[in-house]
C-alpha atoms as a printed R data frame, in Angstrom:
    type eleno elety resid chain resno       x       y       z
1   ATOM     1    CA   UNK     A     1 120.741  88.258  95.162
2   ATOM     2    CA   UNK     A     2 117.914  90.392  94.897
3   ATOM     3    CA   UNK     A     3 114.390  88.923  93.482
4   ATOM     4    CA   UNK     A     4 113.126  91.743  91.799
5   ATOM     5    CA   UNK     A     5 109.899  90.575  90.844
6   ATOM     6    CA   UNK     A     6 109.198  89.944  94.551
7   ATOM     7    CA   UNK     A     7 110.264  94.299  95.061
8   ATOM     8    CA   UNK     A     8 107.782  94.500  91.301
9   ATOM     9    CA   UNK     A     9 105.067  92.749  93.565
10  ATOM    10    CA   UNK     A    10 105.748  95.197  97.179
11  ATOM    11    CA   UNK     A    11 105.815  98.589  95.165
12  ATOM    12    CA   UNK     A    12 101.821  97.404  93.634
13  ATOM    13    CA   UNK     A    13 100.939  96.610  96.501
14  ATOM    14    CA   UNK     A    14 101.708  99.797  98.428
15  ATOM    15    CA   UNK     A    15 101.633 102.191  95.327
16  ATOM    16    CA   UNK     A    16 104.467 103.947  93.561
17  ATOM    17    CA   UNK     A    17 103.903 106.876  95.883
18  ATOM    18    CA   UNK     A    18 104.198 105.076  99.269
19  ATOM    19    CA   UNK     A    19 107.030 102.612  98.396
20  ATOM    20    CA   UNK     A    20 109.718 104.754  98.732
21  ATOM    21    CA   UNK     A    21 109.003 105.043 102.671
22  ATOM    22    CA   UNK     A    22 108.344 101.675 103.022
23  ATOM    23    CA   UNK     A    23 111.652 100.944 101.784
24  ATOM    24    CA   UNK     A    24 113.185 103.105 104.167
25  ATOM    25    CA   UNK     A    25 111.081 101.711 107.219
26  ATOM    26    CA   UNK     A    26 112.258  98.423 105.885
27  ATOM    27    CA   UNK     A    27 116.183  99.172 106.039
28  ATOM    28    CA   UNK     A    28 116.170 101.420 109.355
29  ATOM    29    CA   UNK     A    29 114.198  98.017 110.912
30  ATOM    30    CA   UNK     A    30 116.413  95.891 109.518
31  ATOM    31    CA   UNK     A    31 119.510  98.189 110.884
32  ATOM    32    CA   UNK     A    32 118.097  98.047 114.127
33  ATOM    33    CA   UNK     A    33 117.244  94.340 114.110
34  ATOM    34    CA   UNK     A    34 120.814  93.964 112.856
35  ATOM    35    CA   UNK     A    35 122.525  95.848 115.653
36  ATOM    36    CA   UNK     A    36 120.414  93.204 118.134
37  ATOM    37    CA   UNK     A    37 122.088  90.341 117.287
38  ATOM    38    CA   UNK     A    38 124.812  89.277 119.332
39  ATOM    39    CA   UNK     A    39 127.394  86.037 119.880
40  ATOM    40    CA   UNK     A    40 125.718  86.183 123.500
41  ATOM    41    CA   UNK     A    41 122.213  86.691 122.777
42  ATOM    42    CA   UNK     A    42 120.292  83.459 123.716
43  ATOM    43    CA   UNK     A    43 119.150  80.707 121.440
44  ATOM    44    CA   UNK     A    44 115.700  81.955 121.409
45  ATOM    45    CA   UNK     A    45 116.666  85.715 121.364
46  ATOM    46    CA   UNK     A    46 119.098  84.854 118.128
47  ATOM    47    CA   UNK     A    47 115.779  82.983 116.808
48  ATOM    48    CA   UNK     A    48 113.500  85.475 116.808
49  ATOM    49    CA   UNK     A    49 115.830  88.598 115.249
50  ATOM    50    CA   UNK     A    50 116.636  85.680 112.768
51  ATOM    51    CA   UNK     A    51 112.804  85.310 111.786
52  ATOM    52    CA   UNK     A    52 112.017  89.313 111.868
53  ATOM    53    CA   UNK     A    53 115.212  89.704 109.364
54  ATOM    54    CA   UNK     A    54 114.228  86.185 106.781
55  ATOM    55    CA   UNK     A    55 110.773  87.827 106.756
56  ATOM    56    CA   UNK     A    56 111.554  91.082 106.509
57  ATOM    57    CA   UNK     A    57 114.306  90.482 104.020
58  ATOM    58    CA   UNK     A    58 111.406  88.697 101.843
59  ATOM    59    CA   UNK     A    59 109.207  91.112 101.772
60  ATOM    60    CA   UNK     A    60 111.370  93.551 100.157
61  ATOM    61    CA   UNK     A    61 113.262  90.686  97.607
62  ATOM    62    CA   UNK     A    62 116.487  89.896  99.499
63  ATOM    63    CA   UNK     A    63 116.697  86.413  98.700
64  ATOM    64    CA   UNK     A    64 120.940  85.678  99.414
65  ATOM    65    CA   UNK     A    65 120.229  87.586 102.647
66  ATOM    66    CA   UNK     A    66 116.977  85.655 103.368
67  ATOM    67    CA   UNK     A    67 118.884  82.645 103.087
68  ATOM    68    CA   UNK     A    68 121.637  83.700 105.532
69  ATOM    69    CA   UNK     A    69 118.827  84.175 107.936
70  ATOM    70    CA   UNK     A    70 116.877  81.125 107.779
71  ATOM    71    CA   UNK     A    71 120.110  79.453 108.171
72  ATOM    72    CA   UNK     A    72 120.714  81.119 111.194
73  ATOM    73    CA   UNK     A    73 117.601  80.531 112.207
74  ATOM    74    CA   UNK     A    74 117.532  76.892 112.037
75  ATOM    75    CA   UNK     A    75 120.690  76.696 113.836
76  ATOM    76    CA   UNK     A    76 119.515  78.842 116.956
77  ATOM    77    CA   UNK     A    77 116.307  76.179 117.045
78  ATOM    78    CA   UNK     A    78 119.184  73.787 117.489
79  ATOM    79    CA   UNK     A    79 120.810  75.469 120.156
80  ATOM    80    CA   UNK     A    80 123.585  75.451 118.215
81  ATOM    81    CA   UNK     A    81 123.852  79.889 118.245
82  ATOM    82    CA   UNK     A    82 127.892  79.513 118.545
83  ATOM    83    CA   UNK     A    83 127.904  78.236 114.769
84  ATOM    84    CA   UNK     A    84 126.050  80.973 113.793
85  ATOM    85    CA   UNK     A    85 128.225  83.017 111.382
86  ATOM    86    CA   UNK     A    86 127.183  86.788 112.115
87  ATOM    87    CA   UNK     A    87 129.747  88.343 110.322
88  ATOM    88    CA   UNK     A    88 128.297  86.653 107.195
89  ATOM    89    CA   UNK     A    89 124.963  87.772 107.811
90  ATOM    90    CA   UNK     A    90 125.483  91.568 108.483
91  ATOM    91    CA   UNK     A    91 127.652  90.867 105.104
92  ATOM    92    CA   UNK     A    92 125.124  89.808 103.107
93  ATOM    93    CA   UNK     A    93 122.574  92.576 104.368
94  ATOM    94    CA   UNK     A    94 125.515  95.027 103.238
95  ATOM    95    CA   UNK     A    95 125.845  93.876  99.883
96  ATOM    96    CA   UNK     A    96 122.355  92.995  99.274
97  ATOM    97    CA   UNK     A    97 121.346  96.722 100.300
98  ATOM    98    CA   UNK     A    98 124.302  98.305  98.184
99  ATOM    99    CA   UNK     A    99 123.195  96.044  95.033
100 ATOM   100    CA   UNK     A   100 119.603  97.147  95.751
101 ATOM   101    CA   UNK     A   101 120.126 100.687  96.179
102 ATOM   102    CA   UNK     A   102 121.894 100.522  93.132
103 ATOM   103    CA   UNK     A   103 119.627  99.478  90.699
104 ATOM   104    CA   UNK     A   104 116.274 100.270  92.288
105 ATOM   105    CA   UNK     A   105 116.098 103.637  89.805
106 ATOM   106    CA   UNK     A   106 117.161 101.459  86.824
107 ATOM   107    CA   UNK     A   107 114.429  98.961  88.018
108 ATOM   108    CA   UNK     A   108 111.551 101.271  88.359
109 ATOM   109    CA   UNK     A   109 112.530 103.271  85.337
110 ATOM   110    CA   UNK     A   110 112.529  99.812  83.255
Protein backbone atom coordinates (compact mmCIF):
# COMPACT_ATOMS: atom_id res chain seq x y z
CA UNK A 1 0.00 0.00 0.00
CA UNK A 2 2.63 2.27 0.76
CA UNK A 3 6.07 2.18 -1.41
CA UNK A 4 8.42 3.06 1.06
CA UNK A 5 11.39 3.31 -0.89
CA UNK A 6 9.60 5.93 -3.02
CA UNK A 7 8.97 8.06 0.91
CA UNK A 8 13.23 6.69 1.41
CA UNK A 9 13.76 8.66 -1.97
CA UNK A 10 11.31 12.18 -0.90
CA UNK A 11 12.89 12.50 2.70
CA UNK A 12 16.81 12.69 0.63
CA UNK A 13 15.65 14.72 -1.41
CA UNK A 14 14.25 17.39 0.91
CA UNK A 15 16.48 16.48 4.00
CA UNK A 16 15.55 14.80 7.25
CA UNK A 17 14.92 18.24 8.67
CA UNK A 18 12.41 19.56 6.07
CA UNK A 19 10.43 16.31 5.45
CA UNK A 20 8.38 16.39 8.22
CA UNK A 21 6.56 19.67 6.78
CA UNK A 22 6.47 18.47 3.55
CA UNK A 23 4.55 15.64 4.71
CA UNK A 24 2.15 17.73 6.31
CA UNK A 25 1.76 20.16 3.20
CA UNK A 26 1.27 16.93 1.37
CA UNK A 27 -1.81 15.57 3.53
CA UNK A 28 -3.56 19.10 4.26
CA UNK A 29 -3.37 19.36 0.04
CA UNK A 30 -4.50 16.21 -0.37
CA UNK A 31 -7.49 16.91 2.34
CA UNK A 32 -8.39 19.80 0.50
CA UNK A 33 -8.14 18.25 -2.96
CA UNK A 34 -10.21 15.47 -1.40
CA UNK A 35 -13.04 17.62 -0.11
CA UNK A 36 -13.22 19.00 -4.07
CA UNK A 37 -14.35 16.11 -5.51
CA UNK A 38 -17.86 15.70 -6.03
CA UNK A 39 -20.59 13.17 -7.92
CA UNK A 40 -21.48 16.60 -9.75
CA UNK A 41 -18.24 18.02 -10.48
CA UNK A 42 -17.69 17.91 -14.31
CA UNK A 43 -15.73 15.40 -16.29
CA UNK A 44 -12.86 17.67 -16.62
CA UNK A 45 -13.15 19.15 -13.04
CA UNK A 46 -13.17 15.25 -11.64
CA UNK A 47 -9.99 14.92 -14.10
CA UNK A 48 -7.91 17.30 -12.91
CA UNK A 49 -8.41 16.73 -8.79
CA UNK A 50 -7.87 13.06 -10.05
CA UNK A 51 -4.31 13.99 -11.56
CA UNK A 52 -3.28 16.52 -8.53
CA UNK A 53 -4.20 13.43 -6.02
CA UNK A 54 -2.26 10.23 -8.48
CA UNK A 55 0.65 12.71 -8.48
CA UNK A 56 0.57 13.87 -5.33
CA UNK A 57 -0.13 10.49 -3.84
CA UNK A 58 3.26 9.39 -5.75
CA UNK A 59 5.31 11.65 -4.58
CA UNK A 60 4.90 10.75 -1.07
CA UNK A 61 4.64 6.55 -1.83
CA UNK A 62 0.87 5.95 -1.86
CA UNK A 63 0.78 3.46 -4.44
CA UNK A 64 -3.06 1.57 -3.60
CA UNK A 65 -4.26 5.19 -3.42
CA UNK A 66 -2.38 6.23 -6.61
CA UNK A 67 -4.06 3.55 -8.28
CA UNK A 68 -7.58 4.53 -7.15
CA UNK A 69 -6.80 7.81 -8.73
CA UNK A 70 -5.54 7.03 -12.03
CA UNK A 71 -8.50 4.90 -12.28
CA UNK A 72 -10.63 7.62 -11.70
CA UNK A 73 -8.89 9.51 -13.81
CA UNK A 74 -9.16 7.52 -16.85
CA UNK A 75 -12.75 7.19 -16.37
CA UNK A 76 -13.49 11.08 -16.14
CA UNK A 77 -11.35 11.28 -19.71
CA UNK A 78 -14.15 8.97 -20.73
CA UNK A 79 -16.86 10.97 -19.59
CA UNK A 80 -17.84 8.27 -17.80
CA UNK A 81 -17.54 10.48 -13.96
CA UNK A 82 -20.93 8.58 -12.75
CA UNK A 83 -18.78 5.23 -12.49
CA UNK A 84 -16.41 6.85 -10.59
CA UNK A 85 -16.40 5.18 -7.13
CA UNK A 86 -15.59 8.17 -4.63
CA UNK A 87 -16.31 6.49 -1.65
CA UNK A 88 -13.46 4.09 -2.55
CA UNK A 89 -11.10 6.69 -3.17
CA UNK A 90 -11.47 8.91 0.00
CA UNK A 91 -11.18 5.12 1.48
CA UNK A 92 -8.11 4.35 0.27
CA UNK A 93 -6.56 7.90 1.14
CA UNK A 94 -7.88 6.99 4.79
CA UNK A 95 -6.22 3.85 5.14
CA UNK A 96 -3.22 4.62 3.20
CA UNK A 97 -2.62 7.77 5.58
CA UNK A 98 -3.45 5.70 8.85
CA UNK A 99 -0.92 2.81 7.61
CA UNK A 100 1.58 5.61 6.84
CA UNK A 101 1.32 7.51 9.89
CA UNK A 102 1.79 4.43 11.54
CA UNK A 103 4.92 3.24 10.60
CA UNK A 104 6.67 6.37 9.35
CA UNK A 105 8.72 6.46 13.00
CA UNK A 106 9.46 2.70 12.64
CA UNK A 107 10.57 3.54 9.01
CA UNK A 108 12.88 6.36 9.68
CA UNK A 109 14.20 4.80 12.83
CA UNK A 110 15.07 1.52 10.65
Amino acid sequence: MIQWSRVNVLRDEVGAEDFEEVVDLFLEEVEEAIQGLSADSSATQMEQHLHFLKGSALNLGFQAFSDLCQDGERRSAKGETGTIDLAAIVDGFEQSKALFVSQLPEMLAA
